[in-house]
C-alpha positions in Angstrom: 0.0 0.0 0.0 1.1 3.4 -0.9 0.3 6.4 1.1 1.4 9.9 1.3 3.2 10.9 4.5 2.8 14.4 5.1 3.7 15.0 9.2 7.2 15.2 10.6 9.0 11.9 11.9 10.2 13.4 15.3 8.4 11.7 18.1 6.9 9.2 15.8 7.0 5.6 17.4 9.9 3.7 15.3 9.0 -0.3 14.7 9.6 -2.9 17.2 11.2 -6.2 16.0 12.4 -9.0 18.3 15.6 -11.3 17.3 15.0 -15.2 17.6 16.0 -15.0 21.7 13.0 -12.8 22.7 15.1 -9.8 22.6 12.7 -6.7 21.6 14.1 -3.4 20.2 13.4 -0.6 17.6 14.7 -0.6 14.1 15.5 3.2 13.8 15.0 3.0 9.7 11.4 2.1 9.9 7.8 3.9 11.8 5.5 1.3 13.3 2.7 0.4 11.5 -0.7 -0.8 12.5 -3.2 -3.1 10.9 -7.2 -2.6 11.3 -9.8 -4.7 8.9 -6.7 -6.6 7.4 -5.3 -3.3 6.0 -1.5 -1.9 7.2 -1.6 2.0 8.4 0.3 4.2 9.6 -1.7 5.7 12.8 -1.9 9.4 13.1 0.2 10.8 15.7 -3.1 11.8 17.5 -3.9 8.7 17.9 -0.9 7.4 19.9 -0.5 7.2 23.4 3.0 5.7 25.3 2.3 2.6 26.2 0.6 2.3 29.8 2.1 0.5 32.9 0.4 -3.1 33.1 1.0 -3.3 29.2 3.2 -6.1 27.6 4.9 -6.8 24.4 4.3 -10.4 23.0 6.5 -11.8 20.1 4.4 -13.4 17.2 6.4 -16.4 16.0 6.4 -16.9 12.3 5.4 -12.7 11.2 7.6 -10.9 9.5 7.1 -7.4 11.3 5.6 -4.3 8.6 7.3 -0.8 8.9 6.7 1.8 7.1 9.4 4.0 5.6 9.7 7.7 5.4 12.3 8.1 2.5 10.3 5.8 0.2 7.1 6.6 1.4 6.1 3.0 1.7 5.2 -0.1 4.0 8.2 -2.5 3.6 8.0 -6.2 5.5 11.3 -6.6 7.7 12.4 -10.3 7.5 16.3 -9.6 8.9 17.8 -7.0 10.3 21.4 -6.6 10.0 21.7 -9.7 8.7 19.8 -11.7 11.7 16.3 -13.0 10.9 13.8 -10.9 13.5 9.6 -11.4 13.9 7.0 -8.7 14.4 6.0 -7.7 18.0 2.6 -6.6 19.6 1.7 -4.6 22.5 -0.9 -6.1 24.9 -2.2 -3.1 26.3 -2.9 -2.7 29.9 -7.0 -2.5 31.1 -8.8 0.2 30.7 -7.5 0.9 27.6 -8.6 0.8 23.7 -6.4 -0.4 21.4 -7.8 1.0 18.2 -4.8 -1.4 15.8 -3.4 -4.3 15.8 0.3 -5.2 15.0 1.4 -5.1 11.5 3.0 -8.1 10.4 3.1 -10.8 7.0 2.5 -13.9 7.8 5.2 -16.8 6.8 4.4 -20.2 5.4 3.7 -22.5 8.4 3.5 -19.9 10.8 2.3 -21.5 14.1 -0.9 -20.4 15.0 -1.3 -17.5 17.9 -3.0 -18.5 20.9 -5.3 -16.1 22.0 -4.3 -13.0 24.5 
């Protein structure tokens, strides 16, 4: 999907990736992206909140994560970074909260199924 990106990227959340040892960080290339109805978006920055205490990241085994990227002004799917093969990661969030999107990710062939959070 191609959309235009029109807002500055300062303060914009960056993706989250985790390596194949659990070990979450951001890839400082790529903006998270969000999925809602099976379509990848970028959220509006209005949108956003920092994550609350009592929220959790969760790896999702077998999903390539979805980013998008400023400079080409597209959603790219991250299979490695730097050479070492990483998986998309989701935020849980804490009660009391909405959480309007889901994590972007691609699903692989034979991805394990989720279970349910």
């Amino acid at each position: 999907m191609h959309i235009p990106f029109n807002k500055p990227v300062t303060n914009f959340p960056l993706l989250l990736v985790s390596d194949e040892q659990g070990r979450v960080f951001e890839v400082p290339e790529l903006l998270m992206a969000g999925m809602s109805l099976n379509r990848t978006l970028l959220p509006r920055a209005d949108e956003l909140i920092s994550l609350p205490q009592g929220s959790c990241l969760f790896t999702l085994p077998g999903r390539a994560a979805v980013g998008f990227d400023p400079n080409k002004n597209r959603f790219v799917v991250l299979k490695k970074y730097l050479g070492q093969p990483v998986q998309a990661v989701a935020a849980f969030m804490a009660p009391a909260y909405s959480q309007i999107y889901l994590a972007a990710y691609h699903k692989k062939e034979n991805a394990p199924d989720l279970p349910l959070f």
